[in-house]
C-alpha positions as CSV (number, residue, x, y, z in Angstrom):
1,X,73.7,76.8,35.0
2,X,74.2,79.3,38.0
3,X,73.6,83.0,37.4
4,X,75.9,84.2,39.7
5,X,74.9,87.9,39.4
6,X,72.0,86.4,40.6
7,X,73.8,84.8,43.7
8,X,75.5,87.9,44.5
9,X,72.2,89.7,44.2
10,X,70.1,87.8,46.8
11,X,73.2,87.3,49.1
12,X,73.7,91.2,49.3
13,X,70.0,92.1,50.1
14,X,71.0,89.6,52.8
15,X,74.0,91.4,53.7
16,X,71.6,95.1,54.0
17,X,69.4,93.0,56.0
18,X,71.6,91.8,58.6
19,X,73.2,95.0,58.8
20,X,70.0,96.0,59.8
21,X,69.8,93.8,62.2
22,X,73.0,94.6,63.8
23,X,72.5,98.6,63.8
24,X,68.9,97.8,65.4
25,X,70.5,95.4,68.5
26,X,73.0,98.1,68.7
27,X,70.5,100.8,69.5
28,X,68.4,98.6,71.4
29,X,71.3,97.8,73.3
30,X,71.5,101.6,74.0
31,X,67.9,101.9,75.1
32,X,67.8,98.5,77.3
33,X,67.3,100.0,81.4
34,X,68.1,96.1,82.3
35,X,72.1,95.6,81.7
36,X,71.4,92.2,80.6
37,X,69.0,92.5,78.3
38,X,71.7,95.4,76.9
39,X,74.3,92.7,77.0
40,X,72.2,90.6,75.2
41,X,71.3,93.0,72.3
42,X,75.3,93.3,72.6
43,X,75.7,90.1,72.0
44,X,73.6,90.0,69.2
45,X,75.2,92.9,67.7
46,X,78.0,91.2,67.5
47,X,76.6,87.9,66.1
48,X,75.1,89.6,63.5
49,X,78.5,91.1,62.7
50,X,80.0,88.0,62.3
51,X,77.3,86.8,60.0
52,X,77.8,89.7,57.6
53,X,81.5,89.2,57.5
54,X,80.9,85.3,56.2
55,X,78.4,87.0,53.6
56,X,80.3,89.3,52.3
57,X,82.9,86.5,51.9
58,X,81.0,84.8,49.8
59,X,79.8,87.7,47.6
60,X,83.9,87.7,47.1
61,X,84.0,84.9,46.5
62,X,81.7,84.9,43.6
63,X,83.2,87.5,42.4
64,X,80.7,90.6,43.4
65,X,81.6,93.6,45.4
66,X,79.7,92.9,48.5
67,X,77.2,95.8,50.0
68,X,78.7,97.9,52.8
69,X,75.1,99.8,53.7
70,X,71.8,99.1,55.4
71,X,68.1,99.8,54.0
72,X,66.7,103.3,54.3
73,X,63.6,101.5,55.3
74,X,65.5,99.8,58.6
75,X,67.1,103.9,59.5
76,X,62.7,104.6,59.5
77,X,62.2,101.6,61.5
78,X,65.6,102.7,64.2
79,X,63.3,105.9,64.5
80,X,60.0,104.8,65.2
81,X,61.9,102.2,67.8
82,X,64.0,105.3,69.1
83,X,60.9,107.1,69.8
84,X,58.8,104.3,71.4
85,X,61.5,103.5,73.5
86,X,61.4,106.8,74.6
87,X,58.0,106.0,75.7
88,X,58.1,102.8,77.1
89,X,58.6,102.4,81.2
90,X,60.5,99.5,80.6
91,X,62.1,97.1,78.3
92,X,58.7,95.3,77.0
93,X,58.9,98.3,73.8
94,X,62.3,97.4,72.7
95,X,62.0,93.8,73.2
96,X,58.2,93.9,71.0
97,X,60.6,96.1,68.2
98,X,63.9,93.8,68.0
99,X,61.4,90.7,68.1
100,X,59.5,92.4,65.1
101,X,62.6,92.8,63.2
102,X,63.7,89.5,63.6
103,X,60.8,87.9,62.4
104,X,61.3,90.7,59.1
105,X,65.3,89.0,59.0
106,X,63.9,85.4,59.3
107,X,61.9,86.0,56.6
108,X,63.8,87.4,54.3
109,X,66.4,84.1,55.1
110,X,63.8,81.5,54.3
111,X,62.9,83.0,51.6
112,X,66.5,83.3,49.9
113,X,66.9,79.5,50.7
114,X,63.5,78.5,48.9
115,X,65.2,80.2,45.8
116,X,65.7,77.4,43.3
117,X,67.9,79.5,41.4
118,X,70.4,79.8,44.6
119,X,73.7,78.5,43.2
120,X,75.2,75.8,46.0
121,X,77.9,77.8,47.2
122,X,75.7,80.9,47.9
123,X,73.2,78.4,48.9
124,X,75.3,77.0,52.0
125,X,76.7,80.1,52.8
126,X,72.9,81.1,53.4
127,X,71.8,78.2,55.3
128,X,75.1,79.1,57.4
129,X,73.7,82.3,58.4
130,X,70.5,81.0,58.7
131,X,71.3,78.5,61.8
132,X,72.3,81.7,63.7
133,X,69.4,84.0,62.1
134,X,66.7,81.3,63.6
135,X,68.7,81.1,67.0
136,X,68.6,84.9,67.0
137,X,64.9,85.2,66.3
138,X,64.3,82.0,68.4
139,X,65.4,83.8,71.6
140,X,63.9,87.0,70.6
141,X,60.7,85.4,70.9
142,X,61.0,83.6,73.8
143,X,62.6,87.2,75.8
144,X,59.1,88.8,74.4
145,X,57.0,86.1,75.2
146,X,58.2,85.9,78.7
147,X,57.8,89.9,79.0
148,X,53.6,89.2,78.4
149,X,53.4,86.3,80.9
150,X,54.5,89.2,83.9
């Protein structure tokens, strides 16, 4: 049998998570001196927007109140990549930060889907996100990885 306080549980700390990741494009966005990369971290934004609205869908749909807030520990992290933006020449700090963060969100994604407890609709609506998570983090990596071959 499905607990789903349980499924609401796991898919709001998904929800703060992704709201994380959306505030922290955002202000990376802000911080970007190349217009595309800024468009990029836009983009992402936005994707990650999109993600937490399908979340918080399903929490409905479950019957849970879905979260509306970030982590306190992301608002530290937005500081920290504030301030080394600051002191970064370029766009390598930012890039190093978001990348960081999306390995933090693609973790936190495979490990909600390994949850055997995961009820099957919170379980798709995971694997859902998850596509565009990976995609996220996929690119991320790429963007830092071609910042250390210049």
């Amino acid at each position: 049998m499905n607990d789903r306080t349980h499924d609401i549980d796991v898919i709001n700390g998904l929800i703060e998570t992704t709201l994380d990741s959306s505030d922290g494009y955002s202000e990376a966005a802000d911080h970007a001196k190349n217009p595309m990369i800024a468009d990029l971290f836009r983009r992402w934004a936005a994707e990650r927007s999109r993600v937490v609205a399908e979340l918080r869908t399903c929490v409905r749909g479950l019957g849970g109140t879905p979260e509306d807030d970030g982590t306190v520990l992301a608002s530290a992290h937005r500081v920290f990549m504030d301030m080394r933006s600051h002191m970064s020449r370029d766009d390598k700090g930012v890039v190093e930060e978001i990348e960081r963060g999306e390995d933090h969100i693609k973790s936190k994604f495979e490990d909600a889907l390994k949850d055997e407890k995961l009820g099957p609709e919170a379980r798709s609506a995971v694997q859902a996100a998850y596509t565009s998570v990976r995609a996220g983090h996929d690119e991320m990596s790429e963007l830092k990885h071609s910042y250390e071959k210049v």
